[in-house]
N, C-alpha and C positions, 0 to 999 in steps of 0.2 A: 508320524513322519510326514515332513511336506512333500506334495510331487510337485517338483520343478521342471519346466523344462530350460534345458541351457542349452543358448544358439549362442555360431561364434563364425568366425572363417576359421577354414583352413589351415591358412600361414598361420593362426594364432592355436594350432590343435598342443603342441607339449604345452605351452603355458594354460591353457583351460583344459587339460586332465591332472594339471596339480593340483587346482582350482576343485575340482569334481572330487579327486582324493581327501581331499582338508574339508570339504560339505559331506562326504560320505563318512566319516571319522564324526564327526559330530551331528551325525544320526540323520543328514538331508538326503532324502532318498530324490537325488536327481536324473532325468531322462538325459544321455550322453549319447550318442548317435554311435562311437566306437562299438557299444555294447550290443549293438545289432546284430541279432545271429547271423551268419552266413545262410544267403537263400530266403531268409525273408522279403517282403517287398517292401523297400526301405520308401518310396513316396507313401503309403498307404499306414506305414510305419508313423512315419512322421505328421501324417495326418492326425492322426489318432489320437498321438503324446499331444501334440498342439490343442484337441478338442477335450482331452479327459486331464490338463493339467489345471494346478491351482496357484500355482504363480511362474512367473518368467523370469529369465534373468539371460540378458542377451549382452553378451560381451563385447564391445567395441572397443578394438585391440588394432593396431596397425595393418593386420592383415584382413580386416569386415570391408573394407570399402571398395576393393575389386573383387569379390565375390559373390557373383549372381546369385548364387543358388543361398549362403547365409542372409542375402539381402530380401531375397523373399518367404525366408524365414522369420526375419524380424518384422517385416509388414505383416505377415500372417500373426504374429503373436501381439504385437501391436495391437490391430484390432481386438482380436480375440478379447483380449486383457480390457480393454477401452470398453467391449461392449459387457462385460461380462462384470465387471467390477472389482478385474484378479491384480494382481501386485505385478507391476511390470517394474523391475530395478536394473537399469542400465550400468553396468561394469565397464568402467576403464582403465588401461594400463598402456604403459609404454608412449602414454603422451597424445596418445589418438584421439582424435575429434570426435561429437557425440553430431547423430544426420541432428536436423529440425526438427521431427515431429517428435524426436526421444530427449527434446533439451528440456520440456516442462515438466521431465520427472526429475526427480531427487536423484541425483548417480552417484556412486560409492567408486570412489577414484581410489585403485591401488599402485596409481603410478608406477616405480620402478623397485615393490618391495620384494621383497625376498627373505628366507631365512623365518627367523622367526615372526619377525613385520609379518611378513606373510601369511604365517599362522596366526598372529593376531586379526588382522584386518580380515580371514577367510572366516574365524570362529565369530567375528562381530556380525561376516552378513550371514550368516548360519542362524545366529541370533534374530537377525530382521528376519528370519521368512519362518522362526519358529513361533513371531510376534511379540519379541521379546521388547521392550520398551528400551529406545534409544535416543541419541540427541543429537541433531546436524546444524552446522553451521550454512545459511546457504551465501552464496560470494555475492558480492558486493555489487550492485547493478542488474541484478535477474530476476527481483521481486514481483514487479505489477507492470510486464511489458506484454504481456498475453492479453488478448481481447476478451471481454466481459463473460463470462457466463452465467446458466444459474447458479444462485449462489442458495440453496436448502439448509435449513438450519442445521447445524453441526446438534451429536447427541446430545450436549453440553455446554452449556453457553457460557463464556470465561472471559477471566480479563486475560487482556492482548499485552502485553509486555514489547513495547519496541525500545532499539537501541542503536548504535551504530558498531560495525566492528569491531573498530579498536576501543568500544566501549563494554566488549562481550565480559571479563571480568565482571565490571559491576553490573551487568545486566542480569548475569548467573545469580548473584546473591540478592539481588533485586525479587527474582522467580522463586527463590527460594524464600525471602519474607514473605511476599505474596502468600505462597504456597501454605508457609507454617503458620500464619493466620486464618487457616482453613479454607480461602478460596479457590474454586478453581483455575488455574490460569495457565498461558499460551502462549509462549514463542516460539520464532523462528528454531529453539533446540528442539521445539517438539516434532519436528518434521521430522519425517525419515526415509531414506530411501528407497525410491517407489512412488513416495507420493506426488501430487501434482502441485510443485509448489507453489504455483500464483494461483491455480483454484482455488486450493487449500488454505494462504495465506488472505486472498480478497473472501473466502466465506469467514474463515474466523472473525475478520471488523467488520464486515456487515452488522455480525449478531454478536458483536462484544458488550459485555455490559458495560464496560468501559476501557479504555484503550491509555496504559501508561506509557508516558516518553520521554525517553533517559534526556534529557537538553543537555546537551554541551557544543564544544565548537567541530569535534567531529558528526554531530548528531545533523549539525546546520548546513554543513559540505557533504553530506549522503542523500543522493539520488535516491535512496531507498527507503530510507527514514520519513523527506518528505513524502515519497508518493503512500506512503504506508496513511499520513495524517491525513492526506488528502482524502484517500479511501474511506477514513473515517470519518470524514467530515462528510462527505458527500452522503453518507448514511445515517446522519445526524447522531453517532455514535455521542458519547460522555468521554471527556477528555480529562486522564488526571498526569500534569505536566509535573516531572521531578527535573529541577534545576541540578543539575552535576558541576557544570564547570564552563565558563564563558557566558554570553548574554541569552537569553532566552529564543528559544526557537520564533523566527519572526509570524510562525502561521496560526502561534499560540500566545500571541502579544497580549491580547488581553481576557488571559485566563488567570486562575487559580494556580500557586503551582506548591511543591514539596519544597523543602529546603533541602539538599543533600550535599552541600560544595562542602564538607570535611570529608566526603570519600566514605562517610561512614553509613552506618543502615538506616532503613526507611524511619522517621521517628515514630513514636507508639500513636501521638494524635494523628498523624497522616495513615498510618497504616488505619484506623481504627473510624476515619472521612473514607476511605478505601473501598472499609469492608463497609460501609452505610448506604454509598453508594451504588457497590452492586447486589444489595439485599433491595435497593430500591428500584432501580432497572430491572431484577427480575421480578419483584412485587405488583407492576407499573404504576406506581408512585412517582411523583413527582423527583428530580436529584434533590438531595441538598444542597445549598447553594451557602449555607454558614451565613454569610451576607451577602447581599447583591452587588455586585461588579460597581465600580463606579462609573454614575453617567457622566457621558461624553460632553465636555463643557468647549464654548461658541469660541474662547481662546485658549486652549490648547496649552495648558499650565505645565512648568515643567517640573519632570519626578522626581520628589526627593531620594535623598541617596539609601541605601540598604544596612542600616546599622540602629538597634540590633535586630537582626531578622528571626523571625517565629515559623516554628514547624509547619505551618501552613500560612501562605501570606498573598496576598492580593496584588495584583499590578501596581495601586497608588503605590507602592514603597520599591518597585523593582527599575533596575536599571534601563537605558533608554538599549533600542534593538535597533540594529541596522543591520542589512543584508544588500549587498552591491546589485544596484540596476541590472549590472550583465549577468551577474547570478542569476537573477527572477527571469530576465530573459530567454536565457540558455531554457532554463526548467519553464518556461512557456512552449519554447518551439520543441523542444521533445514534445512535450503533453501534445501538442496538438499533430505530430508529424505521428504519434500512437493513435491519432484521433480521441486523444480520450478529454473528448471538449467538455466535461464537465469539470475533471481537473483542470483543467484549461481557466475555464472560468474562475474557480476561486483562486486562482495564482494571479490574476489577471486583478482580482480584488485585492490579497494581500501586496500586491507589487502597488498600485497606486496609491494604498493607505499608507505604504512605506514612508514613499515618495511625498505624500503629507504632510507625514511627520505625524501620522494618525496608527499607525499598527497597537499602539495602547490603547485605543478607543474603541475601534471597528468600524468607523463611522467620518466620513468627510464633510465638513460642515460649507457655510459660504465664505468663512473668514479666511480656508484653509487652497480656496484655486488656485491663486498665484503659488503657492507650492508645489502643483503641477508641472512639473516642464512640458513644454510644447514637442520637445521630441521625443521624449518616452514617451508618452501618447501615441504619437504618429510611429514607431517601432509597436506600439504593440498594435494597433491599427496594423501596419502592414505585415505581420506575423497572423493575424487571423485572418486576415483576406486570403495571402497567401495559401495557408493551407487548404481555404472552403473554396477556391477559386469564383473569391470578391462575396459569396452569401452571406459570409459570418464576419462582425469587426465593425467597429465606429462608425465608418464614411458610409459601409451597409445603411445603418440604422440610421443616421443622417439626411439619406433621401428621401423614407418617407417621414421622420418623425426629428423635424428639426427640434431645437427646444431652447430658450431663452427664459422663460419664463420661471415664477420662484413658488407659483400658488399649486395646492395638491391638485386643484384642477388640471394643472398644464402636467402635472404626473400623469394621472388619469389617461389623457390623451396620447404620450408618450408607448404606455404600460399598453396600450388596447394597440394600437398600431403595431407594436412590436411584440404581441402576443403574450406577454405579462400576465395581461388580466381580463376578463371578459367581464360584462354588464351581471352574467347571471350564473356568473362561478362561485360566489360566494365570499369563503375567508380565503386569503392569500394562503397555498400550503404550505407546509414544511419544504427544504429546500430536494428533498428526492421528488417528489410530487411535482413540483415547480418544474423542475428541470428534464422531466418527461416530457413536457407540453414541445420541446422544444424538435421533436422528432420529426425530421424532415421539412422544418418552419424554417426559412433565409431572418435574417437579422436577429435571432434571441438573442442571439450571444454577443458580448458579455454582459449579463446583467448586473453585476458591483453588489450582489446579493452576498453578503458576508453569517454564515448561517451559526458562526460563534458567537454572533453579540445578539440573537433574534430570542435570549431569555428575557431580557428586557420585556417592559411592557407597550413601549412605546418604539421598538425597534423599526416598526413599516414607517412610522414618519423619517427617522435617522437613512433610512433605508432612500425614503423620498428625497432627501434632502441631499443626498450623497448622490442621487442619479442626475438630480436637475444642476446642482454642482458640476459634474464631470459633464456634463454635455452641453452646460454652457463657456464652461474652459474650452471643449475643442470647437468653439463656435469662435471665440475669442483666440485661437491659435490656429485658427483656417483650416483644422480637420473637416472638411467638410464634401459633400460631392461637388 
């Protein structure tokens, strides 16, 4: 039997002793404050149940939020549970608000049920606290707005399944081919309430073997989706991109992707690249790559059309990707009003490779500046000043490390002024390593480091070629100090 204890207000006391009746029927032995003998000493009482329980469940019901005394009930169990590693599952009803520090849990919202709703949705959280295995959707825009933490390897290290809402259908059958190919795997179903879902969500793609993504056009309008790849990226996670329905996800232009646009299951060769890949991320084996990506050519040839398309198929054959300026824009100035300037960063890469006409390559060449506009430039310029007040952003890096020049030398020069690269650092790191150096350093950012195309062999030249490119454009567009 679990002991729970359940806080609540007051004004919410008949609705959370139905609540306790319908956990008490299904064997949850919870602490209810009613049940307090007369003559006990109900502070020391409450002391007690707070210190000797193993999970929480703190009702936030219309009546919690003028109540002093259940208000310092919930901080006390808050804690408690935070330090303790106990199940804290936030209950709502009747349309009430959850405070701040209880919105990064998982909440089991029973709205306005009743009858047998009510017995259902009591017997499911009866279920969560007897650890029963369950599946949460979490809503749309709450994924990765929480500040970094550590993120410790999960027991199990899985592929990551993302998808958009209204893509949750095939995302379910999606987890489930994953799953019936023996691997282990992870989505957002697999939260439950209780848990912390942007902890929980940013440790999964840290340590994902590999991270799949449903592509469609709701996939390309979710706030969530993208910051999920971003996540991933920034941890050099292995990307396997399944095409659904509409153009390719722009942040995955030129990757590898599934074919799925009949709506139908994963096909047996992609499942079968799948399961190779995460036998070889946990191996640490090299990925498979089938074949290498194709390099990035000095005029920017255009892609042929998709017919007939194969179970797994490479960008040469995929349609061309566009995503609206103000799109990229929008999802810059969040990323960085969350500070989270390393998503920052590579939006800041994928938006100018856009703008190219390069998102299929990774990579900006010199033929490719005049495709720059002068004022996207100067908007994302004044989006990163703005938020680092002038440290971080173009015309930053511009005073001390103007640049003109096309030879890797005047890279060099560029790279060491702006913290890049030192004399006696070595090999350029991977882009988590990289993007350390940047901790409390004025002008790193943006470095145009695109860390999907760096399988390549010759990526740090492309990589060169694309910085001394973009900074002799805003030399030639007057971004300058």
């Amino acid at each position: 039997m679990a002991e729970v204890y359940l806080a609540y207000g007051r004004a919410d006391a008949a609705w959370v002793r139905g609540l306790w009746r319908r956990l008490d029927r299904h064997g949850i032995d919870a602490f209810f404050d009613e049940l307090i003998p007369p003559g006990k000493g109900i502070v020391h009482t409450l002391e007690q149940a707070i210190l000797d329980t193993t999970a929480a469940v703190v009702v936030f019901g219309p009546g919690l939020a003028g109540d002093g005394w259940a208000l310092d009930e919930y901080a006390a169990l808050l804690r408690s549970c935070t330090e303790k590693g106990l199940p804290f599952i936030p209950v709502t009803f009747g349309g009430a608000p959850v405070p701040p520090f209880a919105r990064n849990r998982v909440r089991m919202d029973f709205g306005d049920a009743a009858g047998p709703d009510l017995d259902r949705r009591a017997a499911e959280l009866a279920g969560i606290l007897r650890d029963e295995a369950t599946g949460y959707e979490v809503p749309e825009g709450t994924v990765l707005s929480e500040p970094s933490r550590p993120l410790p390897e999960p027991r199990r290290r899985s592929v990551v399944v993302c998808y958009a809402p209204a893509d949750a259908e095939y995302g379910r059958r999606l987890v489930e081919r994953v799953h019936g190919a023996g691997l282990p795997v992870w989505s957002v179903r697999s939260l439950r309430p209780g848990d912390r879902h942007v902890w929980t969500i940013r440790q999964q793609l840290r340590h994902a073997t590999a991270i799949v993504v449903v592509m469609s056009p709701a996939a390309d309008e979710s706030e969530d989706v993208t910051r999920m790849i971003l996540e991933g990226e920034w941890h050099g996670r292995e990307f396997f991109p399944v095409w659904l329905a509409g153009d390719r996800h722009y942040l995955l232009a030129n990757l590898w992707w599934a074919d799925a646009r009949t709506g139908g299951p994963l096909a047996d060769g992609a499942l079968a690249q799948l399961v190779e890949l995460h036998e070889a991320v946990l191996s640490g084996r090299p990925a498979p790559q089938g074949e290498a990506p194709p390099e990035p050519s000095r005029s920017a040839p255009a892609l042929p059309s998709v017919s007939p398309v194969p179970a797994v198929s490479s960008v040469s054959s995929a349609a061309s990707v566009h995503v609206p300026a103000s799109l990229g824009l929008k999802r810059l100035r969040a990323a960085l009003a969350e500070r989270e300037f390393e998503h920052a960063d590579l939006l800041t890469t994928a938006l100018l490779l856009e703008a190219a006409g390069r998102a299929g390559t990774g990579f900006i060449g010199w033929g490719d500046a005049a495709g720059l506009p002068c004022g996207l430039l100067s908007k994302v310029d004044r989006l990163w000043a703005a938020a680092t007040d002038g440290r971080q952003g173009f015309r930053a890096q511009t005073t001390v490390a103007p640049a003109g020049g096309r030879s890797h030398l005047d890279f060099l020069v560029l790279a060491g002024k702006l913290g890049w690269h030192h004399p006696d650092s070595g090999a350029m790191p991977a882009y988590p390593e990289f993007a350390a150096r940047a901790l409390g350093r004025p002008r790193f950012f943006p470095t145009l480091r695109n860390p999907r195309g760096e399988q390549r062999a010759n990526w740090y030249d492309l990589w060169t070629e694309t910085v001394l490119t973009v900074h002799a454009r805003l030399q030639k567009c007057g971004v300058r100090p």
